[in-house]
C-alpha positions in Angstrom: 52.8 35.8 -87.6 51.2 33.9 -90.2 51.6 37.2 -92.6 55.8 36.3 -92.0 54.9 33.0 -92.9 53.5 33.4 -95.8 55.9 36.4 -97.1 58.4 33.7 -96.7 56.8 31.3 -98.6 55.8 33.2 -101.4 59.5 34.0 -101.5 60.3 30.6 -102.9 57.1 29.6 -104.4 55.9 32.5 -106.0 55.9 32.7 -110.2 58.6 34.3 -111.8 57.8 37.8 -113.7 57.7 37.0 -117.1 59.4 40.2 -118.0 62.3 39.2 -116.0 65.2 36.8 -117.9 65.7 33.6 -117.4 68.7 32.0 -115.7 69.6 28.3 -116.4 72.9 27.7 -113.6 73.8 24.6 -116.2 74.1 27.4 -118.9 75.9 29.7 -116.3 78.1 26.9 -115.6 79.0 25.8 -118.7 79.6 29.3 -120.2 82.2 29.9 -116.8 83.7 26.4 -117.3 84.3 26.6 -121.2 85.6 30.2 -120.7 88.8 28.8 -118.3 89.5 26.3 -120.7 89.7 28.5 -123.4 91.7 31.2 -120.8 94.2 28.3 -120.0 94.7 27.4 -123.7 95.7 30.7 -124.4 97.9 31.2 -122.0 100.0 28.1 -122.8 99.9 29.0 -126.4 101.1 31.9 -125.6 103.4 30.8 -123.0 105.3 28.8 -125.7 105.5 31.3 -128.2 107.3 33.4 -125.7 109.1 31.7 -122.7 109.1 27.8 -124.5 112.8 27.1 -124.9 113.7 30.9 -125.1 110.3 32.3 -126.9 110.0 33.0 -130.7 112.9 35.4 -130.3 115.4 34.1 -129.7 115.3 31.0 -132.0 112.5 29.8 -134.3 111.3 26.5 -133.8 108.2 24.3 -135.5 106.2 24.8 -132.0 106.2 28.3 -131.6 105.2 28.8 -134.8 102.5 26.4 -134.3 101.2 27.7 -131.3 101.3 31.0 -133.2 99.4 30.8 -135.6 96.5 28.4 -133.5 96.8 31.3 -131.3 96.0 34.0 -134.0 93.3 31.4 -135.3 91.8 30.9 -132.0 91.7 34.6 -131.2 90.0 35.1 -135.1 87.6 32.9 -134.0 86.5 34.3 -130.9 86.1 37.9 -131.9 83.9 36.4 -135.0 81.8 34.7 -132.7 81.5 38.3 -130.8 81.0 40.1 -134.2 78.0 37.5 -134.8 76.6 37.8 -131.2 76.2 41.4 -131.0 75.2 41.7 -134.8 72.4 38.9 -133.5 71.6 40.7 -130.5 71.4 44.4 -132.0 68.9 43.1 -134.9 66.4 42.0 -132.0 
C-alpha cells in the first residue's frame, strides 16, 4: 500500500526531466488569447471589405479601403513574424 502511496506522490512532486520542455500556462494563455483577438480583427476587417454596406464591389468607400489595406498590412506582418520565427528556430 505504501508503494501506491508513494507512486502517487512522486507523481506530483517528482523533478521534471530536464530534457523535457518547459510549459508556462500564462505563456499558453496569452499566446491563445492574443491569437482570438487577432482572429476577430480579421474577420471584421474583412467583413467590411466585403459585406460592409455592399462590400468593395459594389461601391468604393474610404472604409473598405481602409480596412484593406490594415488588412494586407496586418497579414504582412504576421507572415514576417513567421519568416523570423522559423529562420530563428532552424539556425538553433
Amino acid at each position: 500500500m505504501k508503494g501506491l502511496w508513494r507512486r502517487w506522490v512522486d507523481l506530483f512532486e517528482a523533478h521534471d526531466d530536464p530534457a523535457e520542455p518547459h510549459y508556462d500556462p500564462i505563456h499558453l494563455a496569452v499566446v491563445l488569447v492574443a491569437s482570438q483577438v487577432v482572429i476577430g480583427c480579421l474577420y471584421w476587417l474583412l467583413w467590411t471589405v466585403f459585406v460592409y454596406e455592399g462590400g468593395i464591389t459594389h461601391r468604393l468607400r474610404l472604409a473598405h479601403v481602409v480596412a484593406l489595406i490594415v488588412c494586407a498590412l496586418a497579414i504582412a506582418a504576421l507572415e514576417e513574424a513567421d519568416r523570423r520565427h522559423r529562420l530563428h528556430t532552424t539556425r538553433k
